[in-house]
BAPAGU-295681 format. One record per residue (C-alpha): x, y, z. Coordinates in steps of 0.001 Angstrom, whole numbers, plus 500000, padded with zeros to 6 digits. Example, Ala and Ser with C-alpha at 12.3 -4.5 7.8 and 13.67 -1.06 7.14 Angstrom:
residues 2
ATOM        u        v        w
ATOM   512300   495500   507800
ATOM   513670   498940   507140
end
This chain:
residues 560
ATOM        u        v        w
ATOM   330269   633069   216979
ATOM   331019   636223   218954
ATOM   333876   638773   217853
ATOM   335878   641084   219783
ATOM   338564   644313   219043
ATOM   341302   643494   220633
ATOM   344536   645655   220757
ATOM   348009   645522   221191
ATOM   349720   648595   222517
ATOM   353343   648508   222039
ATOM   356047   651515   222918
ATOM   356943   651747   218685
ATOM   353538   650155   216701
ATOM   350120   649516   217974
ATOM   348279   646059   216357
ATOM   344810   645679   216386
ATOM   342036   644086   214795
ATOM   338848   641802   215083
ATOM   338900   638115   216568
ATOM   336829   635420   216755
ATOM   336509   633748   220067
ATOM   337999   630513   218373
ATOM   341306   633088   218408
ATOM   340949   633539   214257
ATOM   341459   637061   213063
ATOM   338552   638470   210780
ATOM   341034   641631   210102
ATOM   344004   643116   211398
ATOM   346207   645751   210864
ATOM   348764   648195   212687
ATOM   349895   651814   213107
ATOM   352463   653799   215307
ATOM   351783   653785   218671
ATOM   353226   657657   218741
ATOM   353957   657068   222438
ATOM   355800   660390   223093
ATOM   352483   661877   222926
ATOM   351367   660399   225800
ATOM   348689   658497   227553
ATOM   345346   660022   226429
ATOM   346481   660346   222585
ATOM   346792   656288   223151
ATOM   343228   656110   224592
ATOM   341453   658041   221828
ATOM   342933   656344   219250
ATOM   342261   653208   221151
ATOM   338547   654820   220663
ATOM   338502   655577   217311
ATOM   339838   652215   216091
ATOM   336541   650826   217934
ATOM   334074   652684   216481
ATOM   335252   652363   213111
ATOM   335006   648354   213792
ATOM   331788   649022   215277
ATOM   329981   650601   211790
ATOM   330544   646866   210216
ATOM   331060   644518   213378
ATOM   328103   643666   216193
ATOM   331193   643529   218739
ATOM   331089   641775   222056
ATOM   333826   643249   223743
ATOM   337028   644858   224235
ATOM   340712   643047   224866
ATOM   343733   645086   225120
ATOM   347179   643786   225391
ATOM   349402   646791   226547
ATOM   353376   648145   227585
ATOM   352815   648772   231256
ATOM   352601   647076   234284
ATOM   349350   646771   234520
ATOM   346289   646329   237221
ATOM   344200   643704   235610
ATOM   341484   643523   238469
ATOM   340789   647134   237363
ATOM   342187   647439   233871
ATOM   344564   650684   235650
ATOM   348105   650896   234094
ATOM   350239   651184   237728
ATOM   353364   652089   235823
ATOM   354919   652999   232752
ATOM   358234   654892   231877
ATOM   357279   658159   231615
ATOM   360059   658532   229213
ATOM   358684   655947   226779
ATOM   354712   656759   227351
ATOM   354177   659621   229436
ATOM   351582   659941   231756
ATOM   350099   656659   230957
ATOM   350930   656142   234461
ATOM   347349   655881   236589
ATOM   345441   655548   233727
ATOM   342053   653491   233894
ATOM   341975   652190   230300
ATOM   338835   649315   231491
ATOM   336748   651817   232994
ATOM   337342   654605   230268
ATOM   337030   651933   227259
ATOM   333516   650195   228700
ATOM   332352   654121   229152
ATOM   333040   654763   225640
ATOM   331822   651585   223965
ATOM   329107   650170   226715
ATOM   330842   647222   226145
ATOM   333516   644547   228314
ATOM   336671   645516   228552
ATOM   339754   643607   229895
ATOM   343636   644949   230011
ATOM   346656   642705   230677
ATOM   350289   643424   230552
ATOM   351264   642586   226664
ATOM   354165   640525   227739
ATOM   351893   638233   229830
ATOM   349403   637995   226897
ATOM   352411   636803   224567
ATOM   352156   634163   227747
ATOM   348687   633409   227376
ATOM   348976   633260   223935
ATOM   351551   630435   224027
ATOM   349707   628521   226284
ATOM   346134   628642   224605
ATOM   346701   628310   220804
ATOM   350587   628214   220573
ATOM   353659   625817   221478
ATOM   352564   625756   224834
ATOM   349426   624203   224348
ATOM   349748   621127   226329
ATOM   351550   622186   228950
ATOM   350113   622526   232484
ATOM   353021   624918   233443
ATOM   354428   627402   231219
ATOM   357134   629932   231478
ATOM   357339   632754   228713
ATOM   360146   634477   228705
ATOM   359901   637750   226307
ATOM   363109   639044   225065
ATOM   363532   642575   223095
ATOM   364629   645781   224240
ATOM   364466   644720   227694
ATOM   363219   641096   228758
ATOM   359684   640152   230439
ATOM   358381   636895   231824
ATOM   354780   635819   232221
ATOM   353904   632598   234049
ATOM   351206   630393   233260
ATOM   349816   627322   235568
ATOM   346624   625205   235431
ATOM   345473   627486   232042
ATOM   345591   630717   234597
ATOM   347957   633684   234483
ATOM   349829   633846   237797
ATOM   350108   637891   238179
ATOM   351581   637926   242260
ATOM   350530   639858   245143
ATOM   351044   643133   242867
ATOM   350553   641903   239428
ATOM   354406   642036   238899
ATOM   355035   638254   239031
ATOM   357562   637325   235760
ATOM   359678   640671   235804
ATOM   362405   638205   235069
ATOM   364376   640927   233796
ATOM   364972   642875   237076
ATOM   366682   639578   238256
ATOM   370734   640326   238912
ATOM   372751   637792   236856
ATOM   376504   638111   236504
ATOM   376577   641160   238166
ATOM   374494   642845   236544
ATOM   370496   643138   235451
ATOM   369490   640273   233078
ATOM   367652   642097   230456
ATOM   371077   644661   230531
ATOM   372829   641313   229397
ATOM   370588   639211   227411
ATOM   368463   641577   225602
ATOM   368510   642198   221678
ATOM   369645   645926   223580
ATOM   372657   644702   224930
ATOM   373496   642577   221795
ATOM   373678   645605   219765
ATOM   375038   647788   222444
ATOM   378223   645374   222660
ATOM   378414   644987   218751
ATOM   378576   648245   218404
ATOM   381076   649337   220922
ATOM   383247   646319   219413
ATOM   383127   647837   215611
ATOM   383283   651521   216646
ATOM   379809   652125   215668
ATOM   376616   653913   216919
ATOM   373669   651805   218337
ATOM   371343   653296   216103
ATOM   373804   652089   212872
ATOM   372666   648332   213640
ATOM   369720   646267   214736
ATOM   369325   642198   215857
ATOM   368612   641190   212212
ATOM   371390   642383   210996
ATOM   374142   641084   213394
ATOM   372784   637290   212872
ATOM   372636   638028   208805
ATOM   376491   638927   209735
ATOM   376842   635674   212276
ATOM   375984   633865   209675
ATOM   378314   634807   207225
ATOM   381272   634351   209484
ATOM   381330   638332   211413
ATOM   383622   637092   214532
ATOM   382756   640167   217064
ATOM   378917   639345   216018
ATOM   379464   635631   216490
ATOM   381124   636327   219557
ATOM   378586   638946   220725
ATOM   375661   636702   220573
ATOM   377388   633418   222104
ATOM   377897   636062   224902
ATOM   374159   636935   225183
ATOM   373432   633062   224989
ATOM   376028   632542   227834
ATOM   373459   634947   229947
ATOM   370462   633928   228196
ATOM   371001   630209   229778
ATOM   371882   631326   232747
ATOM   368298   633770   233389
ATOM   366502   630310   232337
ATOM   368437   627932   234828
ATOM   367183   630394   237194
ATOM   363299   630372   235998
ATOM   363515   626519   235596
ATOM   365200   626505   239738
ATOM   362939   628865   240885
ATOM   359600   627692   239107
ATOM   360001   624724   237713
ATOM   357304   624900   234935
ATOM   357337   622214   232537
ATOM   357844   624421   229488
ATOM   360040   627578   229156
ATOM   358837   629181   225577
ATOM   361098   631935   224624
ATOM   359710   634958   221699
ATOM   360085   638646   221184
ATOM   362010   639296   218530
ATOM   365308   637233   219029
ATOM   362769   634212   218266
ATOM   362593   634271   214569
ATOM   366334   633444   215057
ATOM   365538   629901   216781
ATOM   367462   627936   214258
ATOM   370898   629843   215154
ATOM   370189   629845   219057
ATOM   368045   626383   220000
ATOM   371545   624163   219892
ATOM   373549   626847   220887
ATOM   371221   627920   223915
ATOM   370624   623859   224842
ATOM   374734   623462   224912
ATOM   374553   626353   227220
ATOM   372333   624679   229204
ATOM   373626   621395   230209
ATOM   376380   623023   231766
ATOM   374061   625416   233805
ATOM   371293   623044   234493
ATOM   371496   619719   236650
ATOM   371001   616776   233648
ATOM   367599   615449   235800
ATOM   366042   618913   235402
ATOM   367056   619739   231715
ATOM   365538   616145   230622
ATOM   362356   616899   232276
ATOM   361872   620320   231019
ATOM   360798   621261   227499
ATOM   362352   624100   225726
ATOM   361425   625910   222983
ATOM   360591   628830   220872
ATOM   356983   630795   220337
ATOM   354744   630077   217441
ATOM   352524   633144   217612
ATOM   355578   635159   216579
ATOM   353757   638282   214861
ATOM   350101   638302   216628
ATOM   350864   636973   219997
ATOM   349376   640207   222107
ATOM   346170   640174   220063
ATOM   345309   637061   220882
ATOM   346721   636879   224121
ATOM   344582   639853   224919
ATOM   341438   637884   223760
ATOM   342450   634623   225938
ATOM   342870   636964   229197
ATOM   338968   638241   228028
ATOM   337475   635258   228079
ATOM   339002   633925   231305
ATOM   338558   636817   233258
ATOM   334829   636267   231688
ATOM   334987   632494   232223
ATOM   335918   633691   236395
ATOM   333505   636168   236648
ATOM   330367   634720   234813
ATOM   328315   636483   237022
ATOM   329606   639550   235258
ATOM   329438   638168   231904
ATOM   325574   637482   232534
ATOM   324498   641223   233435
ATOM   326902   642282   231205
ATOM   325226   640162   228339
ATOM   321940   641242   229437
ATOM   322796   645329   230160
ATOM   324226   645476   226407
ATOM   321586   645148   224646
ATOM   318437   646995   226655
ATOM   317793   648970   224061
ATOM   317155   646529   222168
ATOM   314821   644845   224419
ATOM   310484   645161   224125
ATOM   309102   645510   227466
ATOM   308237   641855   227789
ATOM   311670   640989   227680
ATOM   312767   643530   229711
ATOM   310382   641765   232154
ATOM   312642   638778   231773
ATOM   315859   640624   232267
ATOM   314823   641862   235216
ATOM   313489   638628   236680
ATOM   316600   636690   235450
ATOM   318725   639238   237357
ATOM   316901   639051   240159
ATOM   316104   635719   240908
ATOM   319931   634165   239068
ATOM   319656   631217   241527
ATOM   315810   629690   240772
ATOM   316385   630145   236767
ATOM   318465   627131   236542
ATOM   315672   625202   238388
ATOM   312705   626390   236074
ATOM   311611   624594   232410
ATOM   311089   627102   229854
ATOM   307482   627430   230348
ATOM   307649   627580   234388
ATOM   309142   630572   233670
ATOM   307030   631841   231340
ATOM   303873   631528   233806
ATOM   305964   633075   236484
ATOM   306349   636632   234900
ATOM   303528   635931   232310
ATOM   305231   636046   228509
ATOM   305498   633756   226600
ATOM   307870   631082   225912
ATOM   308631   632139   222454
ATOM   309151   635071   223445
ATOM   312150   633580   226268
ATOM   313510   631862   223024
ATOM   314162   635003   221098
ATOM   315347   637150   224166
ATOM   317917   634569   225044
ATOM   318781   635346   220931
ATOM   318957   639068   221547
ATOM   321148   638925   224545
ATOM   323591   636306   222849
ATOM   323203   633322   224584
ATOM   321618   631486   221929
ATOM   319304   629175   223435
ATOM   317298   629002   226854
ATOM   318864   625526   228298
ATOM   322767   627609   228217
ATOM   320448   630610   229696
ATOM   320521   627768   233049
ATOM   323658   626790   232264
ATOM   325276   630417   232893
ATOM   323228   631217   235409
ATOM   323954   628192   237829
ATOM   327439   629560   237421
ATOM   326619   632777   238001
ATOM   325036   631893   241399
ATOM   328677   630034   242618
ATOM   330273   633178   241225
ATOM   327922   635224   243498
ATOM   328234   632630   245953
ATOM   331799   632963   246075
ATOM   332114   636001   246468
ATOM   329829   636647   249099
ATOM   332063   633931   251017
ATOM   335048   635919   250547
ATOM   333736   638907   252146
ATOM   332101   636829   254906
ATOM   336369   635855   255833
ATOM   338451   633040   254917
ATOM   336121   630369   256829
ATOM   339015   627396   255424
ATOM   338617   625135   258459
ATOM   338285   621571   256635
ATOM   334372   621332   258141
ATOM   333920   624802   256301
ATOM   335704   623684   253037
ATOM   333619   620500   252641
ATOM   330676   622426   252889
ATOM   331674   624460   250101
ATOM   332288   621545   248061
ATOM   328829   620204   248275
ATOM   327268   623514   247726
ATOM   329161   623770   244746
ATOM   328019   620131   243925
ATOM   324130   621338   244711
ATOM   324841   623910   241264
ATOM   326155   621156   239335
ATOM   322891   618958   240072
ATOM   320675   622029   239447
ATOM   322459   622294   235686
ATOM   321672   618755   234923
ATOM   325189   618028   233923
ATOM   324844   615098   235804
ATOM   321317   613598   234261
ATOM   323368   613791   231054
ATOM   326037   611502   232211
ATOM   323685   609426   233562
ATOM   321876   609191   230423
ATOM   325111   608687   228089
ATOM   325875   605692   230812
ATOM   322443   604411   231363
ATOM   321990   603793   227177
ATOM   325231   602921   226286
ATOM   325842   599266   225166
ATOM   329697   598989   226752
ATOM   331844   601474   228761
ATOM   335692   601869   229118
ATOM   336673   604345   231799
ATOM   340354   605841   231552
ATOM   342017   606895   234544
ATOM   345549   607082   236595
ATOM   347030   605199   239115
ATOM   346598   607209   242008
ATOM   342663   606772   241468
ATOM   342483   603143   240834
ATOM   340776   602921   243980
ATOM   338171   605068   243813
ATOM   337352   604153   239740
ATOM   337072   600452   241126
ATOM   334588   601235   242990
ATOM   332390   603039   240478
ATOM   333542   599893   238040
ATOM   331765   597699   241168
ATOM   329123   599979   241773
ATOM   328150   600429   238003
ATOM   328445   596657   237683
ATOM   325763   595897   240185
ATOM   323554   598522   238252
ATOM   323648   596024   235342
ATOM   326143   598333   233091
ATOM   329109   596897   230995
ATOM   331871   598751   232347
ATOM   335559   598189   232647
ATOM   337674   600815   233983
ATOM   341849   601006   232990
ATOM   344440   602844   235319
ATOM   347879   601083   234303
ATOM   349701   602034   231238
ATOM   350076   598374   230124
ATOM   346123   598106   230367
ATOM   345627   601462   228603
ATOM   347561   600569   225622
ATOM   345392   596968   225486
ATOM   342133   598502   225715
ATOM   343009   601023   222679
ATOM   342963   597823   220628
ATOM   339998   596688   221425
ATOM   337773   600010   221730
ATOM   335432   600634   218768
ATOM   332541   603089   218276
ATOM   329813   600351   220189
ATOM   332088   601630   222818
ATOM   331513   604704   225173
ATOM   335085   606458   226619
ATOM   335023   608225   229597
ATOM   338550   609245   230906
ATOM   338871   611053   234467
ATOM   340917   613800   235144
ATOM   340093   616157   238235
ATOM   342984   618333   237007
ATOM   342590   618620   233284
ATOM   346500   617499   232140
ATOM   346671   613950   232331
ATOM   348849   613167   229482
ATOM   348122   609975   229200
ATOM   344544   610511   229021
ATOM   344799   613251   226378
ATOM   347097   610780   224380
ATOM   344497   608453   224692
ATOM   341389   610067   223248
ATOM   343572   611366   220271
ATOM   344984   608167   219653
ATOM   341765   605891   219105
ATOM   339050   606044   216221
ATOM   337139   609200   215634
ATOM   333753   607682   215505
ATOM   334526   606341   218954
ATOM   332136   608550   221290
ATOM   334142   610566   224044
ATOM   333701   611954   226859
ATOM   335471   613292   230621
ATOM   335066   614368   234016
ATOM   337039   617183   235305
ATOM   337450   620211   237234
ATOM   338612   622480   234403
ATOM   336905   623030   231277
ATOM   339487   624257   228621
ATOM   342136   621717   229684
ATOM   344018   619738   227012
ATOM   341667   616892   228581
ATOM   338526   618867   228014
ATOM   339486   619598   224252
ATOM   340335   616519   223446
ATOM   336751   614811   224307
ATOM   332782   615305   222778
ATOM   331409   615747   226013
ATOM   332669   617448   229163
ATOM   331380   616982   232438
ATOM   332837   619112   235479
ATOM   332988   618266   239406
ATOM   334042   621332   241053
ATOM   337071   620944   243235
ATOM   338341   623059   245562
ATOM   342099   623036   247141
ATOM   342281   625607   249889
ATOM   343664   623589   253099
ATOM   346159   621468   252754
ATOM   345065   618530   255417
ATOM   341662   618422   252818
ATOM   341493   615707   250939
ATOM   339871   617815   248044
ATOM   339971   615143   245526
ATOM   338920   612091   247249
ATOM   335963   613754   248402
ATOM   335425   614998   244681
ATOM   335368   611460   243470
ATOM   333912   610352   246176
ATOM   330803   612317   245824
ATOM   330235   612795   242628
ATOM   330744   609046   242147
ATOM   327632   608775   244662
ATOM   325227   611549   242938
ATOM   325837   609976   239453
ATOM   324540   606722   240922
ATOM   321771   608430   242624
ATOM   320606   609868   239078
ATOM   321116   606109   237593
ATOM   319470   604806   240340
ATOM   315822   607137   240091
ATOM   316638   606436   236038
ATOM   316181   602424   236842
ATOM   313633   603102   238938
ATOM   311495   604852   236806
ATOM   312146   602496   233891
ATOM   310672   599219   236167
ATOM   307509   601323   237222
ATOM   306966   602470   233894
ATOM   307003   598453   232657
ATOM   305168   597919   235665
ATOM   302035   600100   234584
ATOM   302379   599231   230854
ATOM   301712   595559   232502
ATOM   298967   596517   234161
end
């Protein structure tokens, strides 16, 4: 399993340590940031942390989690106060990092990678839409939809705390800042003479200006989420930073507030509650924005993979770098050993430079590189112009479908259908249609297949389903719930599997075998996932048909 340093820059400590791409820590530890000193003390310490890791770690890449607002396209820090870090401003932490360690680097703002955090491995898990809202000195926001970080034209989507409420900034009257700024004008006191911790310890005993202090900040507090939940309406607000260790004193208290500032259908619908990953939340944030920037941009991850390790390379293999590079779009095509005779080496020697590079074997070699060539694909198509009439859209869609076929995701599924002894496929109601007529289709084919879209039927089937049994659930989008419910309710041994557009999707985790129809939502008069369906429904049946097909001529000639 690969590892990674990732880093958390923070204005007071800096975390860092190694993770696993599972999001398990090997080590960690922390320091002080020492931000008066400025951006480039940052960066070389940054440095130094790395290539002490590096003497006892074979390390695959670089995340950093960082105060700032931040350029994550190009890893550039657009702004920071100069008072807190000074000139941190304009720095390019990606391209100085990947100079210094000739490895992957990625930079996101830290508050969003408390986001992605939450979503991945956190409370937020199963959510589709998420809302973190980041509350300390001042308050951040990050905003997570569909497993992606939603950054804005500028990368400054989720400065929640810029937002006027009462009057006045929100993070000026819901931060822990404010709390002890008003506590301590209240007792007479200097704001360095108290801290959050210590005005709940003295809530709790009964302090009345604390007490009164805090329902104050929980007064604005619900108000700055009635506002996310109008504006946004994600289906989870997770609130951490600091003030979240305190979730037993706020949660009622915040929730009260709320059903006076929230209409009653809105609050029902929305869920509420507090982060998990209170103390490593940018570390592994910073790893989840690495490996879906590299999940994006496999294209990069490929070259990247292969550029790393040169030096480690014998000239045969070098041979095969360069012919995998240059010819991305046939490799997924080729067997092993058609490959070997086209550059002359041998196929054991394939075997072990797919080992060297870290991609383990040859058959996820074709794998990544059929993605690579849509990555290319794409954006070659970008800078050709927008081309998003619904003629040019559709085309898209089956060239997209042509790289699935070429990756021989689809033979699988026609294999795990083609020898299984019964099938149950798990759906939703608004494509009963469609799964009918792969039920129909699969039926003429001579398969035992029933297909269940209703709730009522779902909850049946469960009863009945046993490991003879092969589950397939559909789920273009990834979030069904009542799919995901499904596959963790029944038996274990029962084999699983689903078709959808998104890979890490609570779907996708919750299955053995994943299968992915691209999908692609660019005009709205497209009827993206009909035609998804639609077509992939009609390629898997090709495959089962030529399967069938081969089968009778094979008994054919034994007869002979």
């Amino acid at each position: 399993m690969r590892e990674f340093l990732t880093v958390d820059i923070g204005g007071t400590l800096t975390k860092y340590g190694v993770i696993n791409e599972d999001g398990e820590l090997l080590e960690s530890n922390e320091m002080l940031t020492r931000a008066e000193k400025g951006g480039p003390y940052i960066l070389e310490k940054v440095k130094e942390i790395g290539d002490e890791y590096l003497k006892n770690y074979e390390l695959k890449g670089v995340c950093i989690s960082t105060a700032g607002q931040v350029d994550s396209r190009q890893g550039k820090i657009i702004y920071a106060l100069p008072e807190i870090i000074p000139n941190y401003t304009g720095m390019m932490l990606k391209e100085e990092l990947e100079t210094h360690f000739s490895l992957p680097v990625e930079v996101e703002n830290d508050v969003n990678c408390v986001g992605l955090a939450e979503s991945w491995l956190g409370i937020g898990k199963d959510a589709k839409s998420l809302f973190c809202l980041t509350i300390g000195t001042g308050i951040g926001g990050s905003y997570i939809l569909d497993n992606q970080l939603h950054t804005g034209h500028h990368y400054s989507a989720g400065e929640i705390g810029y937002i006027p409420i009462e009057g006045d900034q929100f993070q000026n009257i819901a931060s822990t800042k404010s709390l002890i700024r008003n506590v301590a004008l209240k007792k007479g006191l200097y704001p360095s003479q108290l801290d959050g911790k210590a005005i709940f310890e003295k809530a709790h005993q009964g302090d009345e200006i604390c007490i009164e202090a805090i329902d104050e900040l929980i007064s604005n507090l619900s108000k700055g989420i009635a506002t996310i939940i109008y504006m946004m309406n994600p289906e989870m607000v997770v609130i951490g930073g600091g003030i979240s260790h305190q979730k037993e004193y706020l949660y009622p208290r915040i929730m009260e507030n709320l059903e006076k500032d929230l209409i009653p259908d809105l609050l029902e619908v929305t869920k509420i509650d507090f982060a998990s990953n209170l103390n490593n939340a940018g570390l592994v944030g910073a790893l989840r924005n690495f490996l879906i920037q590299e999940t994006l941009h496999p294209l990069n991850k490929i070259i990247t993979a292969i550029e790393s390790t040169r030096h480690k390379l014998t000239k045969g293999e070098n041979n095969i770098a360069d012919f995998v590079i240059n010819n991305l779009s046939e490799v997924p095509n080729l067997t092993i050993s058609e490959m070997g005779k086209k550059i002359k080496v041998a196929e054991a020697s394939i075997s072990r430079f797919c080992k060297k590079v870290d991609i383990g074997t040859y058959n996820n070699l074709r794998i990544l590189a059929s993605k690579a060539s849509v990555s290319k694909r794409k954006v070659e198509e970008a800078a050709e112009g927008d081309g998003n009439s619904v003629k040019d859209v559709y085309k898209k869609m089956i060239d997209r479908f042509d790289d699935l076929h070429a990756s021989k995701e689809l033979h699988k599924l026609a294999q795990i259908i083609d020898h299984s002894n019964r099938i149950f496929i798990i759906g939703t109601p608004e494509i009963k249609v469609e799964l009918e007529m792969l039920v129909n289709r699969l039926l003429d084919l001579g398969i035992d297949v029933q297909a269940f879209t209703e709730r009522d039927q779902i909850d049946q089937s469960k009863k009945i389903v046993h490991a003879d049994i092969d589950v397939v659930g559909v789920s273009i989008s990834g979030y069904d719930k009542e799919i995901v419910d499904y596959m963790k309710q029944i038996d274990p041994s029962v084999p699983t599997a689903c078709i959808t557009s998104q890979s890490d999707s609570p779907v996708a985790r919750s299955v053995n075998e994943v299968f992915i129809t691209p999908l692609i939502e660019i005009n709205q008069f497209v009827c993206a996932k009909e035609f998804t369906l639609y077509y992939f429904i009609d390629l898997l049946l090709q495959n089962l048909k030529t399967k069938k097909t081969s089968h009778i001529d094979a008994v054919i000639e034994q007869a002979k």
